[in-house]
KEKE-3310 file (N, C-alpha, C; in steps of 0.2 Angstrom, whole numbers, plus 5000, padded with zeros to 4 digits):
npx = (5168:5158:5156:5152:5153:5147:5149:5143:5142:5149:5140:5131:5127:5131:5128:5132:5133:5137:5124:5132:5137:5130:5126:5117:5120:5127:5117:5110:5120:5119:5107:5109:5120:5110:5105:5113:5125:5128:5133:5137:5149:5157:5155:5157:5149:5135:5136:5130:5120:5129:5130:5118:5110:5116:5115:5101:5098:5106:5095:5087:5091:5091:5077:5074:5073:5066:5050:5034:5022:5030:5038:5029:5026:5038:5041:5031:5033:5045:5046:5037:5046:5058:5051:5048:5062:5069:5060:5065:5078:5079:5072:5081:5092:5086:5088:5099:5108:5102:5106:5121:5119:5117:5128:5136:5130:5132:5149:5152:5147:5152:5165:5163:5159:5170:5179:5173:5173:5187:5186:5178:5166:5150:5135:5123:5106:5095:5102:5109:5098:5094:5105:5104:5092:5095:5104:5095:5087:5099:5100:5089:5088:5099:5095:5084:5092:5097:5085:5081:5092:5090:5080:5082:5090:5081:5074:5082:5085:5073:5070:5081:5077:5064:5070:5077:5067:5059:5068:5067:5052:5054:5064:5054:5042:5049:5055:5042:5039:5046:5043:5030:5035:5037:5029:5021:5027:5029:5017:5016:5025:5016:5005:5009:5013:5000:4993:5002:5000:4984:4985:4991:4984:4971:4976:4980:4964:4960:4966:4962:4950:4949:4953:4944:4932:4939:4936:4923:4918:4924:4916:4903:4904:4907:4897:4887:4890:4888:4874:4872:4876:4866:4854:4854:4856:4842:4836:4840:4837:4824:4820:4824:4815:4804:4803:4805:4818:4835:4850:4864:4875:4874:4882:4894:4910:4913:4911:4903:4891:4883:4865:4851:4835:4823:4814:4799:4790:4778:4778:4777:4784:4787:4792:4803:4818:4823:4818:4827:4839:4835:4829:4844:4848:4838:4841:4856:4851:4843:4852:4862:4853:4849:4860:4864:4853:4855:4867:4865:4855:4861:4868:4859:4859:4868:4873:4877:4888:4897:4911:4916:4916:4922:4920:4911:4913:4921:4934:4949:4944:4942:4955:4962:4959:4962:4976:4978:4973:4981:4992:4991:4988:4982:4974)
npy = (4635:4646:4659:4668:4676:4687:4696:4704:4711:4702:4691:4686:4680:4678:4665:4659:4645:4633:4620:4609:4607:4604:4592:4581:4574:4584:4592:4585:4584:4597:4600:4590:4597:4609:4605:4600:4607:4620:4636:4650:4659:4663:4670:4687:4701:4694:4690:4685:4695:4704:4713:4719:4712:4713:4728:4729:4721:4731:4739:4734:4733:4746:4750:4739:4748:4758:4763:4758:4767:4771:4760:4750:4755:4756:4742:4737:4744:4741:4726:4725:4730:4721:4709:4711:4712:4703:4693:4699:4697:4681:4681:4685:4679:4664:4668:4670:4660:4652:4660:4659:4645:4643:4651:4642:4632:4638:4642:4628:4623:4631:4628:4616:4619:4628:4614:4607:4618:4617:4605:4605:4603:4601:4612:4605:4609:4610:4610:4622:4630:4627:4633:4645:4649:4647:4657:4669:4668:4669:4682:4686:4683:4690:4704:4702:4700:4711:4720:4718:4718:4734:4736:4731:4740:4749:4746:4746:4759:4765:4756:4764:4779:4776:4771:4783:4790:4784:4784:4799:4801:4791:4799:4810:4804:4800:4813:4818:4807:4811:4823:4821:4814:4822:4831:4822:4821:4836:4836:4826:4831:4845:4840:4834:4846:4854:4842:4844:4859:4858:4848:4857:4870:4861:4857:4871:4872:4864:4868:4882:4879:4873:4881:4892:4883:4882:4896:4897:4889:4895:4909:4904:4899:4912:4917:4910:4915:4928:4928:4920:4931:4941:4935:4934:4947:4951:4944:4951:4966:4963:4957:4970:4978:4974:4980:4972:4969:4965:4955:4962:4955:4938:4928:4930:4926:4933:4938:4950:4957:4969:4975:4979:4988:4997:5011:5017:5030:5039:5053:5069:5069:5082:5086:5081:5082:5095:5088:5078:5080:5081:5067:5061:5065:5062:5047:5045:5048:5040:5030:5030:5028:5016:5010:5012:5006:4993:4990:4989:4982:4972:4971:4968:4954:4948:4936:4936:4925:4928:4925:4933:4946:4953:4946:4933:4922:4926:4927:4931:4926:4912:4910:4908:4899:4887:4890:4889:4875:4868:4869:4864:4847:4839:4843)
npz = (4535:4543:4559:4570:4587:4600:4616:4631:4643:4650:4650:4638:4622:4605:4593:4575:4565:4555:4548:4549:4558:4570:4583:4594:4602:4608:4613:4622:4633:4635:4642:4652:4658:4664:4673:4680:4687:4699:4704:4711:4714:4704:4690:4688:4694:4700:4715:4731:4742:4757:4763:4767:4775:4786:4788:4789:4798:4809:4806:4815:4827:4832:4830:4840:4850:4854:4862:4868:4858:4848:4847:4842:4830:4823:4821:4814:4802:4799:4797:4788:4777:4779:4775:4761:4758:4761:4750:4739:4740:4740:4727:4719:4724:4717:4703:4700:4702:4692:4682:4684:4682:4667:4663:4666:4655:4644:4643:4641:4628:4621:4622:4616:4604:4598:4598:4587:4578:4574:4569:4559:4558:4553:4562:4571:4565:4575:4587:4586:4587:4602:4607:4605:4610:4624:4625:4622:4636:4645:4643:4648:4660:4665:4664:4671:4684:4685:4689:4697:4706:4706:4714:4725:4731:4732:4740:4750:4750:4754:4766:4776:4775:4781:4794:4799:4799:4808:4819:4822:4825:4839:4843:4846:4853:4864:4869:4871:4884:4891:4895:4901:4912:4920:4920:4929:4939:4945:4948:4957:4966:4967:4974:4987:4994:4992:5001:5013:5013:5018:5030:5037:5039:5044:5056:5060:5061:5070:5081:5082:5087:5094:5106:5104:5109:5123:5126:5125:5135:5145:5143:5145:5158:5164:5160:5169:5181:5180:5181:5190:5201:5197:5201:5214:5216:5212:5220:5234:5233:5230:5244:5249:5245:5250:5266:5276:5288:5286:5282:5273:5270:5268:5265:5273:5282:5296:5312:5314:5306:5294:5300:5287:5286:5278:5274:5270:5266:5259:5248:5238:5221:5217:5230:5233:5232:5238:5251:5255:5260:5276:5276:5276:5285:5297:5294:5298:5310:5315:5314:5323:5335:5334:5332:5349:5355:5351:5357:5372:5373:5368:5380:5390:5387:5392:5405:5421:5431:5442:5443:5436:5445:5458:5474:5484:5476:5465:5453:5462:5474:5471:5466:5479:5486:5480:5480:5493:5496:5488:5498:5509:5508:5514:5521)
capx = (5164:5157:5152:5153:5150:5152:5147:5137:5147:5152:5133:5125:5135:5126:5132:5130:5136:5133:5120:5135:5140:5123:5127:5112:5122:5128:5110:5109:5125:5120:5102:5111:5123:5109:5103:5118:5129:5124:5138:5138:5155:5161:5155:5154:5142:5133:5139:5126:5121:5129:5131:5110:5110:5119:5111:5094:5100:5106:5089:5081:5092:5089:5071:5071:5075:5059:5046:5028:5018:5035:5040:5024:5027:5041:5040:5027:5036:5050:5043:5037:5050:5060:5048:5050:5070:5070:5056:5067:5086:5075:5070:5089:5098:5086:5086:5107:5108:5100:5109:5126:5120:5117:5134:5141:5131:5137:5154:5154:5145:5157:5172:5163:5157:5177:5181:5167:5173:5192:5186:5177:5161:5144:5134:5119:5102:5093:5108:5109:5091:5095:5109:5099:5087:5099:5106:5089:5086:5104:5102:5082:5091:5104:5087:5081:5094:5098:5081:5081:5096:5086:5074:5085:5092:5077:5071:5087:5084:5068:5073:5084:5070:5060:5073:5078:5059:5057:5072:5065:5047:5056:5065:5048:5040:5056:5054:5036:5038:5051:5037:5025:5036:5040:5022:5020:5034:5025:5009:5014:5025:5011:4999:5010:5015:4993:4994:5005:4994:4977:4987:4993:4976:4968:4980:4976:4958:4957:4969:4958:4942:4949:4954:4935:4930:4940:4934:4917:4918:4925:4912:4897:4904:4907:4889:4881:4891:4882:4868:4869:4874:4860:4849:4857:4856:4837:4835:4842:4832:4816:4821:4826:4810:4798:4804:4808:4826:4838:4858:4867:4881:4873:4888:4901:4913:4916:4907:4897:4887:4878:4858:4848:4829:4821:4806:4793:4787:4775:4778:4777:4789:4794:4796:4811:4825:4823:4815:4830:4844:4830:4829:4847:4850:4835:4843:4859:4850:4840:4855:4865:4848:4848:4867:4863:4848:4858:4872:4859:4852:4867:4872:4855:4858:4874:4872:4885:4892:4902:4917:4919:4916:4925:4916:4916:4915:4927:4941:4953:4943:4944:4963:4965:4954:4964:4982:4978:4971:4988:4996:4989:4983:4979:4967)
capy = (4637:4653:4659:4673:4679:4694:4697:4710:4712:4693:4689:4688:4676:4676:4661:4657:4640:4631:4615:4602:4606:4601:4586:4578:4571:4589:4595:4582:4585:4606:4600:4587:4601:4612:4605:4598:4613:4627:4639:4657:4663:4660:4675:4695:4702:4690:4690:4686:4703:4702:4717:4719:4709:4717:4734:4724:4718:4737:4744:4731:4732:4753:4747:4737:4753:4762:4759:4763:4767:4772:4754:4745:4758:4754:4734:4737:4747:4738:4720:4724:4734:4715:4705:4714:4712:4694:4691:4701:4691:4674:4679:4686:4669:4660:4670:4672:4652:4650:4663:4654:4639:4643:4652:4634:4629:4642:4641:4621:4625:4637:4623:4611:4623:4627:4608:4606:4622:4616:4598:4608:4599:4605:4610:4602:4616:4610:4611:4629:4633:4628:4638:4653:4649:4647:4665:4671:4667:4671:4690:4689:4684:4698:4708:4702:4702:4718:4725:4713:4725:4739:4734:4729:4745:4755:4745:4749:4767:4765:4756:4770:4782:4775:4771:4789:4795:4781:4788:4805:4799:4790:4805:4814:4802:4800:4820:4816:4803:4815:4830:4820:4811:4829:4832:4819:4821:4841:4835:4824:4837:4848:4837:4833:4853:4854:4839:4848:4865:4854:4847:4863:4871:4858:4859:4877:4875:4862:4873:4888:4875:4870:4889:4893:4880:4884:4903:4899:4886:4903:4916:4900:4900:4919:4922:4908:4916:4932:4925:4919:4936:4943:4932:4939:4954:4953:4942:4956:4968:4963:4959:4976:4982:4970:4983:4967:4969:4958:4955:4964:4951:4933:4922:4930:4924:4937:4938:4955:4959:4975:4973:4983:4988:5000:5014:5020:5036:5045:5058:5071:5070:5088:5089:5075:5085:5098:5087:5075:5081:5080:5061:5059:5067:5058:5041:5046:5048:5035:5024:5032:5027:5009:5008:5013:5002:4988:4990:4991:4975:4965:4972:4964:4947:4944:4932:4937:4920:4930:4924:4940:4951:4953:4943:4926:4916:4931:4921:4932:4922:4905:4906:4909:4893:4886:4889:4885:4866:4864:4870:4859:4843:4832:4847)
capz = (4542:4547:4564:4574:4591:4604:4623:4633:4652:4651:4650:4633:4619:4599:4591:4572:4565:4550:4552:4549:4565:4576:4585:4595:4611:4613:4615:4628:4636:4637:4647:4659:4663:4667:4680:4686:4688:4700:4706:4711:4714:4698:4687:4690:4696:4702:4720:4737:4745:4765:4768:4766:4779:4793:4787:4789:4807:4813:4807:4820:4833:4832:4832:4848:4855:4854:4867:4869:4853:4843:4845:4837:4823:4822:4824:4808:4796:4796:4796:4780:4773:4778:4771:4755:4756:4760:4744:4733:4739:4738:4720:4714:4724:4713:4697:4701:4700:4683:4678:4684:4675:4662:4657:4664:4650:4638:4642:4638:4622:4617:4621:4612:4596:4596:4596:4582:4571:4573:4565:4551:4556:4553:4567:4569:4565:4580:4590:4584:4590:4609:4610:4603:4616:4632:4627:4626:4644:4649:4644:4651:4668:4665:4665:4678:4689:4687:4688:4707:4710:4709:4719:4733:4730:4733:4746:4755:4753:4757:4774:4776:4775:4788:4799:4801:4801:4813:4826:4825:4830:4843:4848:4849:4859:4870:4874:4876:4890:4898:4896:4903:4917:4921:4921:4932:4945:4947:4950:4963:4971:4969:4978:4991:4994:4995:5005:5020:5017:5021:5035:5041:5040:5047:5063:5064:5065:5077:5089:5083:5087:5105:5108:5104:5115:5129:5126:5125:5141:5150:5143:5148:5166:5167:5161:5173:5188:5180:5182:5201:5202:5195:5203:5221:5218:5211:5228:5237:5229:5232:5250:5251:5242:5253:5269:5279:5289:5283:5283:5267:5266:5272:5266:5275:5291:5302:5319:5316:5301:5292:5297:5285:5284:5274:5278:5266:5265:5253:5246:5232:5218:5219:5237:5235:5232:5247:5257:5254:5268:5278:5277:5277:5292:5298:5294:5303:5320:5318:5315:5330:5339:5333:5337:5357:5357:5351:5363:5377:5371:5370:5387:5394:5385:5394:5410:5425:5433:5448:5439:5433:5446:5464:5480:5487:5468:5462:5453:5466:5479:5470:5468:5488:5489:5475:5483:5501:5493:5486:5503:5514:5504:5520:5526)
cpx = (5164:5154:5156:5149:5153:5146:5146:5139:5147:5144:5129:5132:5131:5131:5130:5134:5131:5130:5126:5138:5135:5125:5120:5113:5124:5121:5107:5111:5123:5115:5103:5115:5120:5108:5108:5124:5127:5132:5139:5142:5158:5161:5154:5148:5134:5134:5131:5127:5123:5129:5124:5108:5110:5116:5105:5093:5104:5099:5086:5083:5091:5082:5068:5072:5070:5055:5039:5024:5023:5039:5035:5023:5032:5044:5036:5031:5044:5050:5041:5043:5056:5058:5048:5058:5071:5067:5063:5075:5083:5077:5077:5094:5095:5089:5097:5110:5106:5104:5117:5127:5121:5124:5138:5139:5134:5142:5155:5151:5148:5164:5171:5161:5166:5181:5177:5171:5182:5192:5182:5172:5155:5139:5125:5111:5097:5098:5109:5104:5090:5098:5105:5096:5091:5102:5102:5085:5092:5102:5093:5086:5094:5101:5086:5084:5095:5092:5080:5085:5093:5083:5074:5087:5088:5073:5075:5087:5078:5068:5075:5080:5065:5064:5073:5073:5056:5059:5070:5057:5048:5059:5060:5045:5047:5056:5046:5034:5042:5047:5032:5028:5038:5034:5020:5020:5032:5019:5012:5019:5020:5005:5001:5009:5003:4992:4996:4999:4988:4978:4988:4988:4973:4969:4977:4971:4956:4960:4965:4952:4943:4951:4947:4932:4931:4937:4927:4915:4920:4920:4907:4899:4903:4897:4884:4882:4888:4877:4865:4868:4868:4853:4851:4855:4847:4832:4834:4837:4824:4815:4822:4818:4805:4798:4804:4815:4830:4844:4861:4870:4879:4876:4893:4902:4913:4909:4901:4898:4884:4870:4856:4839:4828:4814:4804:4790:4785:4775:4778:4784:4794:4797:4803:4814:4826:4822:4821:4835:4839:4831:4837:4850:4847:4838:4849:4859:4848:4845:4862:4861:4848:4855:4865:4859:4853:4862:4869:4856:4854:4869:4866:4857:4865:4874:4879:4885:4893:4909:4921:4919:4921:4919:4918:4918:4917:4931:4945:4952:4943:4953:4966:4965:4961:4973:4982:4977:4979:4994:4998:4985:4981:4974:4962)
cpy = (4644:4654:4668:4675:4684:4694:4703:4707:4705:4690:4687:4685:4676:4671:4660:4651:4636:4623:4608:4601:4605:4595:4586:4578:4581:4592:4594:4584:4591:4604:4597:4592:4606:4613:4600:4601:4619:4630:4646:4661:4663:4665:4681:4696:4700:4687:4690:4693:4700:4708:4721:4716:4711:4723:4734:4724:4727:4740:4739:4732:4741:4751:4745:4741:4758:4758:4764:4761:4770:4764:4750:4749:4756:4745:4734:4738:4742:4731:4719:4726:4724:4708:4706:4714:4704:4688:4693:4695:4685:4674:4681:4681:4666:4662:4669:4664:4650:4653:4659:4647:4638:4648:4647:4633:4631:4639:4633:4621:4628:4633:4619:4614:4623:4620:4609:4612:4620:4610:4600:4604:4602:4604:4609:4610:4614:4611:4619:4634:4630:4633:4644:4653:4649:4655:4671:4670:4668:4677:4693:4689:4689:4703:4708:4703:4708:4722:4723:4718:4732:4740:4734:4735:4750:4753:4746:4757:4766:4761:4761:4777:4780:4773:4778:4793:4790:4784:4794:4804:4797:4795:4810:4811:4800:4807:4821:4814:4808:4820:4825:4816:4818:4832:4831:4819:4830:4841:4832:4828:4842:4845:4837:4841:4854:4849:4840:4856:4862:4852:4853:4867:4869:4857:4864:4878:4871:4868:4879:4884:4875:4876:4893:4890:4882:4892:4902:4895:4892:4908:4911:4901:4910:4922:4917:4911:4923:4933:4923:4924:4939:4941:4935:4943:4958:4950:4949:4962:4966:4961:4967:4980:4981:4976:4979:4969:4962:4961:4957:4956:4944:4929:4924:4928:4924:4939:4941:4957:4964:4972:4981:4982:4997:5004:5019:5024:5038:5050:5061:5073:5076:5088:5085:5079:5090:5093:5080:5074:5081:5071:5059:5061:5063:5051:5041:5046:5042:5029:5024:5027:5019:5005:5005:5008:4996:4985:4987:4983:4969:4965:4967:4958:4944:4940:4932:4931:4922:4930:4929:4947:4951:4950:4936:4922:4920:4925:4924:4926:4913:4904:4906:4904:4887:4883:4886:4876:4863:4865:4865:4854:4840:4836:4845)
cpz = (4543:4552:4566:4582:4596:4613:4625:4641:4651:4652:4645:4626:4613:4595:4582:4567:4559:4553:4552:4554:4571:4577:4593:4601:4613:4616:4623:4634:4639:4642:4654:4665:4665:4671:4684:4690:4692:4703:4705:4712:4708:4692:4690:4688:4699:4709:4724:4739:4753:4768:4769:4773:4787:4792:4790:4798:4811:4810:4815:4827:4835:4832:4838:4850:4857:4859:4866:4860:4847:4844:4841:4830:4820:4818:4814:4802:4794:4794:4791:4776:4774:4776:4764:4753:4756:4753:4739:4733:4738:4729:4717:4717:4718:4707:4694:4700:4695:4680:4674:4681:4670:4658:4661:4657:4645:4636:4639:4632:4618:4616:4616:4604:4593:4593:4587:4575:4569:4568:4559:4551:4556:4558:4567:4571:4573:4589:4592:4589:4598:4610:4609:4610:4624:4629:4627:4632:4648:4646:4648:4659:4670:4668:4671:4685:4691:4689:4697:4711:4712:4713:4727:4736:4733:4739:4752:4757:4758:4766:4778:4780:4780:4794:4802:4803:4806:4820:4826:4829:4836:4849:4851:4855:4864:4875:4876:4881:4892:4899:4901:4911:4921:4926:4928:4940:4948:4951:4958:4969:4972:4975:4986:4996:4997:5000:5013:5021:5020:5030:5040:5044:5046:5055:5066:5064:5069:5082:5090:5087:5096:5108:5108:5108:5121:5129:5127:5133:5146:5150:5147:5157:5168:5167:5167:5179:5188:5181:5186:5202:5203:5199:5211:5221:5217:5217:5233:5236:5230:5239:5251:5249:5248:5262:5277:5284:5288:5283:5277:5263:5268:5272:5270:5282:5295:5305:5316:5307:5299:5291:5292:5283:5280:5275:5271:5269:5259:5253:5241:5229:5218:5224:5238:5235:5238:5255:5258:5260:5275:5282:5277:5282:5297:5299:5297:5310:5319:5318:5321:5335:5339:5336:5345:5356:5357:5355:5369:5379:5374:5378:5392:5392:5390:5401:5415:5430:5441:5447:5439:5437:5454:5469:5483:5480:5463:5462:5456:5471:5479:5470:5474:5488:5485:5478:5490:5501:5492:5491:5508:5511:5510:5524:5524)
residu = (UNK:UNK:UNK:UNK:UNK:UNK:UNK:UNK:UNK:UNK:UNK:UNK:UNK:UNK:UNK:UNK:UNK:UNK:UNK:UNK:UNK:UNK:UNK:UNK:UNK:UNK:UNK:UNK:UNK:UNK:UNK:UNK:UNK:UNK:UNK:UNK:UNK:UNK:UNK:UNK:UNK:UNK:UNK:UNK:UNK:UNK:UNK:UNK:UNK:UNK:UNK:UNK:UNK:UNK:UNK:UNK:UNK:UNK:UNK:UNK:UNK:UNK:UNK:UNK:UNK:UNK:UNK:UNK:UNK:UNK:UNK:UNK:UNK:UNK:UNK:UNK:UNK:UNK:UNK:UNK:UNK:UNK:UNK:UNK:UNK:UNK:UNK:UNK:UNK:UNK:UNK:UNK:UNK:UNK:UNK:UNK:UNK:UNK:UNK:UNK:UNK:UNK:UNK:UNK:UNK:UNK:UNK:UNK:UNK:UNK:UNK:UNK:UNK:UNK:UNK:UNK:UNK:UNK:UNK:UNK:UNK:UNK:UNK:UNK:UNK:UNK:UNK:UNK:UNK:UNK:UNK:UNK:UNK:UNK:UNK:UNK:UNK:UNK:UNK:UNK:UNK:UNK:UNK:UNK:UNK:UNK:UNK:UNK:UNK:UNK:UNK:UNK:UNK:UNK:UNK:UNK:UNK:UNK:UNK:UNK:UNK:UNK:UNK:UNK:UNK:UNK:UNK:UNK:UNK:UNK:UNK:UNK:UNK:UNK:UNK:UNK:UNK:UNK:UNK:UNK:UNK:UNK:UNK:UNK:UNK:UNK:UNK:UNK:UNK:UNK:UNK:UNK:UNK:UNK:UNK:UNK:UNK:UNK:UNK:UNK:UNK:UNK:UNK:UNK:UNK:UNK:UNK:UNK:UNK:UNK:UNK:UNK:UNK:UNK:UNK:UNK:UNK:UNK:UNK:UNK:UNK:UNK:UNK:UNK:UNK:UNK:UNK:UNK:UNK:UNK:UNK:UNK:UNK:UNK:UNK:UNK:UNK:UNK:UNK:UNK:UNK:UNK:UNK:UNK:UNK:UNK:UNK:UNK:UNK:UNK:UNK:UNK:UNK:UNK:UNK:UNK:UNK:UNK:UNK:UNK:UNK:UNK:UNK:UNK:UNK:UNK:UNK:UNK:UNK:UNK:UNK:UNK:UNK:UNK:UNK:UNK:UNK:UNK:UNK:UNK:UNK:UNK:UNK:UNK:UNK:UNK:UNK:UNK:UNK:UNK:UNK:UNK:UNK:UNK:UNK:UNK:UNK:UNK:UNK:UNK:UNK:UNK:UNK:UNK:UNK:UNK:UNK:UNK:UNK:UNK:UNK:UNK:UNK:UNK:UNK:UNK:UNK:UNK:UNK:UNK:UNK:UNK:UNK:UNK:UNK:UNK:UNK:UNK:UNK:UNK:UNK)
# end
């Protein structure tokens, strides 16, 4: 009997065996235990990723943390980059369970080769050509797995990678909401700050508006009473001119009044000036003169009674009459 065989990391078995030792039912016995053996804790290297997982599950929960348009970036980049991890552990559980089967079947091929080489029995050539073939698809697995390793590897980094260029994005728009709520929080102090001067203003121009008002309600009266004025004195005035006599002051209270008339004379403009004291000496008599008349006048208008004078209907001689009445009432 000759055989030889060697392994490659506990993964990879080359068996050679003479054909007196191919038995038929093992054939069978290796295909039922393919598919009826699966178990993944059993060899190295071969272990579920868990710590993928929680890695996986802190990129998301730093994810939910973003808001705005650094969350939907967010939300995207990693959805894929998780859809990508979960593809690839799907494909290395499956690839990780054929593998596990197949070194069950190995190793009971290797039990039963042992039985087989210790009975010095020939092993049978088609028997041979399975086994070939299960260790050529245990070391394609090996391959495969490990190439899945990578992958998961790199999509870890690359998770990685976008997390951290995702938290700085986040931190940019983070300082851009606070710039703009900053922004915000200015403006609407600024308006309000415009808001009181407008106010302010507006204050001071109605006060100025009804301070106008009242000013212009004072000048309208001062100028209509200039106006009566004027009108008086343009009254006066052409009474004065017209050479009429008339009363100066016509509204006033008091008893006695200033009559005034006025006397035209023609004359030559040069002669005014000498001939002036003249006419004002002139109008001094004549108002001397107008005095006495006046006097004179009134002295006629007045109507004597006897009242006032001594006789019989002198008040001396009505109180005689007066007392003796009330001396003797029965007379």
């Amino acid at each position: 009997m000759d055989f030889s065989h060697h392994t490659d990391d506990k993964h990879t078995l080359a068996v050679d065996f003479p054909s007196a030792f191919m038995d038929t039912s093992l054939k069978n016995n290796a295909t039922n235990n393919f598919s009826e053996h699966v178990d993944a804790g059993d060899h190295q290297g071969v272990n579920p990723v868990t710590d993928d997982k929680s890695d996986t599950k802190d990129c998301e929960d730093d994810a939910d943390n973003l808001d705005g348009l650094g969350a939907d970036l967010v939300t995207f980049e990693t959805t894929i980059e998780h859809e990508r991890i979960a593809e690839l552990e799907a494909k290395l559980s499956t690839e990780q369970a054929l593998a596990d089967e197949s070194f069950k079947i190995i190793e009971d091929l290797r039990r039963r080769i042992a039985v087989k080489s210790a009975t010095n029995t020939m092993i049978d050539p088609d028997f041979v050509a399975v086994l070939d073939s299960l260790f050529a698809k245990d070391r394609h697995l090996v391959n495969e797995n490990k190439r899945l390793r990578e992958d998961l590897q790199n999509a870890k980094r690359q998770v990685t990678l976008l997390s951290d260029d995702n938290e700085g994005k986040a931190r940019k728009i983070r300082g851009a909401h606070k710039k703009a709520q900053n922004a915000r929080d200015m403006a609407v102090k600024e308006e309000e700050k415009a808001k009181e001067a407008v106010n302010q203003r507006n204050q001071s121009l109605k006060q100025q508006q009804q301070q106008q008002k009242k000013n212009m309600n004072a000048s309208l009266a001062e100028v209509a009473s200039h106006k009566k004025m004027v009108q008086t004195l343009e009254s006066d005035l052409l009474t004065a001119w017209s050479g009429h006599p008339y009363l100066k002051d016509k509204t006033a209270t008091t008893e006695d009044e200033i009559a005034s008339f006025s006397i035209s004379l023609k004359i030559r403009r040069k002669d005014f000036p000498p001939f002036k004291h003249i006419l004002v000496n002139s109008q001094a008599k004549m108002t001397a003169e107008l005095e006495d008349q006046y006097h004179d006048w009134k002295e006629r208008q007045q109507c004597v009674t006897g009242y006032e004078h001594d006789g019989q209907r002198s008040s001396r001689g009505l109180q005689v009459v007066a007392q003796h009445a009330m001396q003797n009432p029965r007379s």
